[in-house]
C-alpha positions as CSV (number, residue, x, y, z in Angstrom):
1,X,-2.0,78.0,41.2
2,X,1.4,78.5,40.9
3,X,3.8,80.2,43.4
4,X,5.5,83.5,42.6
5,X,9.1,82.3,41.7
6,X,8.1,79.0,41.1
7,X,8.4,77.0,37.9
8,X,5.4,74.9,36.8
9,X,7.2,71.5,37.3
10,X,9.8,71.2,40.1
11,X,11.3,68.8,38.3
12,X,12.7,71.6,36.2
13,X,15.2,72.5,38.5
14,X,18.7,72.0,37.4
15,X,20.4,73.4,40.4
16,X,20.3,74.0,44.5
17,X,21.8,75.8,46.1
18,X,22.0,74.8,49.6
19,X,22.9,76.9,52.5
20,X,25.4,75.6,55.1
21,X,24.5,76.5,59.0
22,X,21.6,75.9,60.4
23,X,20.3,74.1,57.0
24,X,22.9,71.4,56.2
25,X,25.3,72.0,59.0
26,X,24.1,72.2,62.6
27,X,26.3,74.2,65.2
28,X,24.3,74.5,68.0
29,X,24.3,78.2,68.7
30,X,28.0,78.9,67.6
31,X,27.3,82.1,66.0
32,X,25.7,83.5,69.1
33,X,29.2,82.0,71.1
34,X,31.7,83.4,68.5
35,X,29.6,86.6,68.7
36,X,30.5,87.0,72.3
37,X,33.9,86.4,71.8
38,X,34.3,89.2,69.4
39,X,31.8,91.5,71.5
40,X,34.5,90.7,74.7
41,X,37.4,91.3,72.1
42,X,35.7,95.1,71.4
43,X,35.4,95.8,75.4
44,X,31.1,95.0,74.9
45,X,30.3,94.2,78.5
46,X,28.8,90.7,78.4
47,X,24.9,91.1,79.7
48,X,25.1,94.7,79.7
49,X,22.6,96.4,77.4
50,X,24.9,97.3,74.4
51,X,25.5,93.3,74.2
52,X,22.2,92.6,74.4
53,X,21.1,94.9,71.4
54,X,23.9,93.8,69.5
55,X,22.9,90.2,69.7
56,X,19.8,90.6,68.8
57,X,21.2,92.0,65.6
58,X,23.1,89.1,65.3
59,X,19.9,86.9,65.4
60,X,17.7,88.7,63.0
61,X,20.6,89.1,60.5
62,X,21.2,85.7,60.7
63,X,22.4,84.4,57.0
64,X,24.3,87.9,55.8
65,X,27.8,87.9,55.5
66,X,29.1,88.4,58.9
67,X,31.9,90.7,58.0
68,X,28.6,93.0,56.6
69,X,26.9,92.4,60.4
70,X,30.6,93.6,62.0
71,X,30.5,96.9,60.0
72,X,26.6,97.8,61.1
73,X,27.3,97.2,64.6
74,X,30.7,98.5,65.4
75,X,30.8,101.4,62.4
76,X,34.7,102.1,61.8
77,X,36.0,99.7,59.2
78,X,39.4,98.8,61.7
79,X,37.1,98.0,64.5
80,X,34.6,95.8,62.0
81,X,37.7,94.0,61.1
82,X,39.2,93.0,64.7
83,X,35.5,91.7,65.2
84,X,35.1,89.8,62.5
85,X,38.6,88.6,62.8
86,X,38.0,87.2,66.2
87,X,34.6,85.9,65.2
88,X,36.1,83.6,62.4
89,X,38.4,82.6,65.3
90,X,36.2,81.6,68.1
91,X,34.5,80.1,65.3
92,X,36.5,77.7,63.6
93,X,38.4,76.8,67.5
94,X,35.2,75.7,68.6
95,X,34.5,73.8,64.4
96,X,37.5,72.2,65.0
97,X,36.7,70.9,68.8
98,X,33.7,68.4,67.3
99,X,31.0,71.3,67.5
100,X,29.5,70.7,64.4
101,X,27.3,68.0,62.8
102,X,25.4,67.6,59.4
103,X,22.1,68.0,60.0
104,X,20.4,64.7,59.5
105,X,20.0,63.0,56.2
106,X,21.8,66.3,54.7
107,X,24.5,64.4,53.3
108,X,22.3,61.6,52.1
109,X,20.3,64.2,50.5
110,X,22.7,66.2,48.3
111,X,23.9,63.0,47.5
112,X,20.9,61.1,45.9
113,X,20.0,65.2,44.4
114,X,23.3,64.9,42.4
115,X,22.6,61.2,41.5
116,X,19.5,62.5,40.0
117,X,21.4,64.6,37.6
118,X,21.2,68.1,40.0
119,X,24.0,70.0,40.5
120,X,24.1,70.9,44.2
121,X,26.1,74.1,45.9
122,X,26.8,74.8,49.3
123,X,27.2,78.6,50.9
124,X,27.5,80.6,53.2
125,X,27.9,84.1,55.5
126,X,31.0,83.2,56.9
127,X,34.7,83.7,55.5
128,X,36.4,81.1,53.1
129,X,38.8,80.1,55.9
130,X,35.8,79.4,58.5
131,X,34.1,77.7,55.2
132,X,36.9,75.3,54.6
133,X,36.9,74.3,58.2
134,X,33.7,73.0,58.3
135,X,33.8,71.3,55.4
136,X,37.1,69.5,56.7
137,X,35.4,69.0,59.9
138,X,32.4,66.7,58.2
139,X,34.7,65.9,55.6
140,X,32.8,67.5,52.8
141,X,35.6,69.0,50.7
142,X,34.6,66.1,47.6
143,X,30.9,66.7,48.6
144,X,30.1,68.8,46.2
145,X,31.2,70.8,42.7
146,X,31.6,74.1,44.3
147,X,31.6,75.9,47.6
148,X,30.5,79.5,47.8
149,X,31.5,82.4,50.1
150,X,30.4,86.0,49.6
151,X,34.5,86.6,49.0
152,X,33.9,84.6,46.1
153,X,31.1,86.9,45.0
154,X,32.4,89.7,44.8
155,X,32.1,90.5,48.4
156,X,28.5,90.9,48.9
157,X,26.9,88.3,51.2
158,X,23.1,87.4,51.6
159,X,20.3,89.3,51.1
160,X,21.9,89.9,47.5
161,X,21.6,87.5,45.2
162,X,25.1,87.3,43.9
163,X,25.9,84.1,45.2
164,X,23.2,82.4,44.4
165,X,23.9,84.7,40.6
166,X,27.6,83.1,40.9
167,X,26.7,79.6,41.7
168,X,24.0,79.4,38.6
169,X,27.5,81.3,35.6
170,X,30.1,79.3,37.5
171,X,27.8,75.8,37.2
172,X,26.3,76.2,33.9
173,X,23.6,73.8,35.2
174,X,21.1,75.5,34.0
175,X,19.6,77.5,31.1
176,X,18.2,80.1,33.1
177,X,17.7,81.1,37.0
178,X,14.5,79.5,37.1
179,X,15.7,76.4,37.4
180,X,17.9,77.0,40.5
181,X,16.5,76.1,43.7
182,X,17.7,77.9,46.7
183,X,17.2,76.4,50.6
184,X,18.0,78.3,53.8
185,X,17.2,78.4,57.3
186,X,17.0,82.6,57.4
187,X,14.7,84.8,55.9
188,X,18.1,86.9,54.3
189,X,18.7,83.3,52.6
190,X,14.7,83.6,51.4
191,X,15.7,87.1,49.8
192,X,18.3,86.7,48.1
193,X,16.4,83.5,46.3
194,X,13.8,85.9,45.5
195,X,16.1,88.6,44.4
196,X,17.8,86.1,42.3
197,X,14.9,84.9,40.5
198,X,15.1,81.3,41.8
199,X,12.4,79.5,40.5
200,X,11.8,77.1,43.9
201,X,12.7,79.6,47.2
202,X,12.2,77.1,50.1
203,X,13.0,77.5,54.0
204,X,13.6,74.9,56.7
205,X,13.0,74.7,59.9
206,X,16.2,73.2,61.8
207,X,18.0,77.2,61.8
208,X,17.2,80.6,62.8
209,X,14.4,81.8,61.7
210,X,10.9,80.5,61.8
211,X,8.3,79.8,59.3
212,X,6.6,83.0,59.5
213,X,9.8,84.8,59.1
214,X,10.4,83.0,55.9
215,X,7.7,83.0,54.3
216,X,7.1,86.8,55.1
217,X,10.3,87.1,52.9
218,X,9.6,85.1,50.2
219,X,9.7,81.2,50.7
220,X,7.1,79.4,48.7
221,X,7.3,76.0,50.6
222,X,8.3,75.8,54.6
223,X,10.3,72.0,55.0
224,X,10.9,70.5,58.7
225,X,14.4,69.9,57.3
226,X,16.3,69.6,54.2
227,X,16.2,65.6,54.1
228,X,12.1,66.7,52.9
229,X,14.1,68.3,49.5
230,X,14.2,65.8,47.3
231,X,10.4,64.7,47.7
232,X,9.7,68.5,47.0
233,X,11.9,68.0,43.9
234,X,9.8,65.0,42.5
235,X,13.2,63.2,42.9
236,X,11.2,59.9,44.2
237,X,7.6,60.6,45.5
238,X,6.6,63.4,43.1
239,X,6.6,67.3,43.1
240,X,4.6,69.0,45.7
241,X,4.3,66.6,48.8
242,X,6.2,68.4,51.2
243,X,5.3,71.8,51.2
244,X,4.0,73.0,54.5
């Protein structure tokens, strides 16, 4: 039986849309480190219990636009800003200083996807400037056809669709939404598959969130890590062999 947003043959799918942290990129907890630096920048009291409930915000919303998780904590608009500000800056400091790796067999993976005739994206939550670093950083800026920010989306980050929406006009790679595949470590990355109509919505394990938590919101196949993609694609072994 088929899965709900699922399209008969995997080999249908035209394009992927690949988140970046915690899926293709590990950072090894830098949100939760950036986070504290724009909690101290606010006056939050590190381990008092305001920090604490804000960070545990921060982990279950992990995959929305950040700027989006800045205004539901902190409320006033100014004060959203001067965290999100100092986020992107703690951030990319700590990008820059060799924090960052691809996750393994990432590279290799959207490589042999686009060899295969796929037409791979990358996004993301974070801001076009924090974006760009990273990509510098692994030196990624050729990797792929386009890079997506929820800037470049009209503003609105994950759990809406519209980047994955954005990716699928601005590609043309395929005739219709069901052929986009969309893989994240976060259950806001499962969403806005789902709310996109992506025909394959599958999570991996190497982020955030954990298989429950993805499936509960809407991934039809759970991989140990992204380098399991192109089996699950039918790109060498044949659809189907890696789902969990």
């Amino acid at each position: 039986m088929t899965e709900p947003n699922e399209p008969n043959e995997l080999n249908d799918i035209r394009l992927v849309v690949l988140d970046m942290a915690g899926t293709t990129v590990a950072d090894g907890g830098l949100v939760e480190q950036a986070f504290a630096a724009a909690a101290g920048e606010l006056g939050v009291e590190p381990g008092s219990a305001d920090h604490t409930e804000k960070l545990d915000y921060v982990r279950a919303t992990m995959g929305e636009s950040k700027i989006s998780v800045f205004r539901h904590l902190f409320g006033e608009e100014s004060l959203a800003q001067r965290a999100n500000a100092a986020f992107e800056k703690a951030y990319g400091e700590r990008v820059d200083g060799g924090a960052i790796a691809p996750i393994a067999g990432a590279r290799e993976t959207i490589e042999e996807l686009q060899a295969g005739g796929r037409t791979v994206v990358l996004s993301t939550g974070f801001a076009r400037v924090t974006q760009d670093a990273i990509l510098a950083a692994l030196g990624w800026q050729d990797l792929v056809p386009l890079t997506l920010c929820p800037a470049d989306a009209g503003g609105r980050g994950r759990p809406y669709p519209d980047m994955v929406l954005e990716a699928f006009l601005r590609t043309k790679a395929a005739d219709g939404v069901q052929q986009t595949a969309v893989l994240g470590d976060t259950s806001y990355d499962m969403l806005s598959g789902v709310r996109a109509g992506a025909g394959l919505v599958a999570g991996v394990l190497t982020g955030a969130h954990d298989e429950d938590a993805l499936r509960a919101a809407g991934a039809g196949h759970v991989l140990a890590s992204v380098a399991e993609l192109p089996s699950l694609l039918g790109e060498f072994t044949g659809a189907g062999g890696a789902g969990r």
